[in-house]
C-alpha positions as CSV (number, residue, x, y, z in Angstrom):
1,X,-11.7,-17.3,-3.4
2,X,-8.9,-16.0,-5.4
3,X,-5.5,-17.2,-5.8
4,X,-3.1,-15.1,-3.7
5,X,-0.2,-14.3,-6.0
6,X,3.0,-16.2,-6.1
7,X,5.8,-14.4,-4.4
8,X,8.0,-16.4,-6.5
9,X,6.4,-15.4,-9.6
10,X,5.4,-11.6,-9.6
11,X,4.1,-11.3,-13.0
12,X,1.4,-13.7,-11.8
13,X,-0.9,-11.2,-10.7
14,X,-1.3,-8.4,-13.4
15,X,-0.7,-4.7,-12.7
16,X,-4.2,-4.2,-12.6
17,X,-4.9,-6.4,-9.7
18,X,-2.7,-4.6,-7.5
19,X,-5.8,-1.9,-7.5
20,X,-8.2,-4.1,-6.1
21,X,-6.1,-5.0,-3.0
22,X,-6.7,-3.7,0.3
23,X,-4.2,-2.1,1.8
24,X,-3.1,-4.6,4.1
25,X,-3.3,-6.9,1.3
26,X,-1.0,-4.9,-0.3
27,X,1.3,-4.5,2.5
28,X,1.7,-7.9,3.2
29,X,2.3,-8.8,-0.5
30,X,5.1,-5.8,-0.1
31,X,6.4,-7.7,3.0
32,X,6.8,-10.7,1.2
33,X,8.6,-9.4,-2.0
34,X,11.7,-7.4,0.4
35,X,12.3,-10.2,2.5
36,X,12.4,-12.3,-0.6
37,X,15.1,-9.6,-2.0
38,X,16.7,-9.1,1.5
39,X,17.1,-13.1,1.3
40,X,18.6,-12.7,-2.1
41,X,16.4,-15.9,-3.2
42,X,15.6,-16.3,-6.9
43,X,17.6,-15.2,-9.7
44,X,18.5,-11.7,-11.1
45,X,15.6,-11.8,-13.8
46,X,12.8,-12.8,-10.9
47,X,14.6,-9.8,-8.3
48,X,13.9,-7.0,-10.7
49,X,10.1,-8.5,-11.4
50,X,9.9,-8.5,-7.6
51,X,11.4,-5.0,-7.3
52,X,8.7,-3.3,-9.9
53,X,6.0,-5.1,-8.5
54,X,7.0,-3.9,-4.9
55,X,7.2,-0.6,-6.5
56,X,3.8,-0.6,-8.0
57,X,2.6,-1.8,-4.5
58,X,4.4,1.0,-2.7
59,X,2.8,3.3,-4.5
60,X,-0.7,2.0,-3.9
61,X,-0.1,1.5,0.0
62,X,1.0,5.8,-0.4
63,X,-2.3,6.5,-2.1
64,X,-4.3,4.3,0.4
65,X,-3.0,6.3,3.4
66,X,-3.2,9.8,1.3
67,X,-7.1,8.7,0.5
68,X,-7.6,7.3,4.5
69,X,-5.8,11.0,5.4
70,X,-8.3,12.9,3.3
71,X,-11.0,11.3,5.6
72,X,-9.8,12.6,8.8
73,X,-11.1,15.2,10.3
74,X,-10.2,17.0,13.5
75,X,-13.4,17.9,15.3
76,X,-12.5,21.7,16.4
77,X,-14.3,24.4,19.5
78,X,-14.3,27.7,18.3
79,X,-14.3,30.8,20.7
80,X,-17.8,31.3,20.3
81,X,-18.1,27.2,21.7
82,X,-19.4,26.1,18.0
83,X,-18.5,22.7,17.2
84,X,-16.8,22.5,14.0
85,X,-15.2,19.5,11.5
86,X,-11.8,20.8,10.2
87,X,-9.6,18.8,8.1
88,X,-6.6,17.2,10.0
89,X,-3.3,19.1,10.3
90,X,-0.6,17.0,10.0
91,X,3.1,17.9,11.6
């Protein structure tokens, strides 16, 4: 089993590993990383490692739910009574 990445050390896990999480593995690694900055622990250097890596991790959880969105589909009756798969329609 792989080693989880160290909170306290954010350059432990490569950028490129952030693509092969899950993402609630993701999420929970982003979890971690603001209540570590919310609970101002570690230095300055470690809190703006933390904040990029949080960043990068943001941005994967956003393309996670875009590519679980795409999925979607809204199943539809027509007037005719034809059952039909539509994307969804969001707000």
């Amino acid at each position: 089993m792989a080693k989880e990445p160290s909170v306290k050390d954010p350059a432990a896990a490569p950028d490129a590993d952030i693509a092969r999480l899950s993402f609630e593995e993701a999420l929970a690694e982003l979890d971690k990383i603001v209540r570590q900055l919310e609970g101002g622990q570690g230095g300055l250097e470690l809190a703006i490692d933390a904040y990029q890596r949080g960043v990068l991790l943001k941005r994967h959880c956003e393309r996670k739910l875009s590519e679980a969105q795409a999925k979607i589909e809204q199943i539809a009756i027509g007037p005719d009574g034809a059952v039909t798969a539509e994307p969804m329609k969001l707000a």
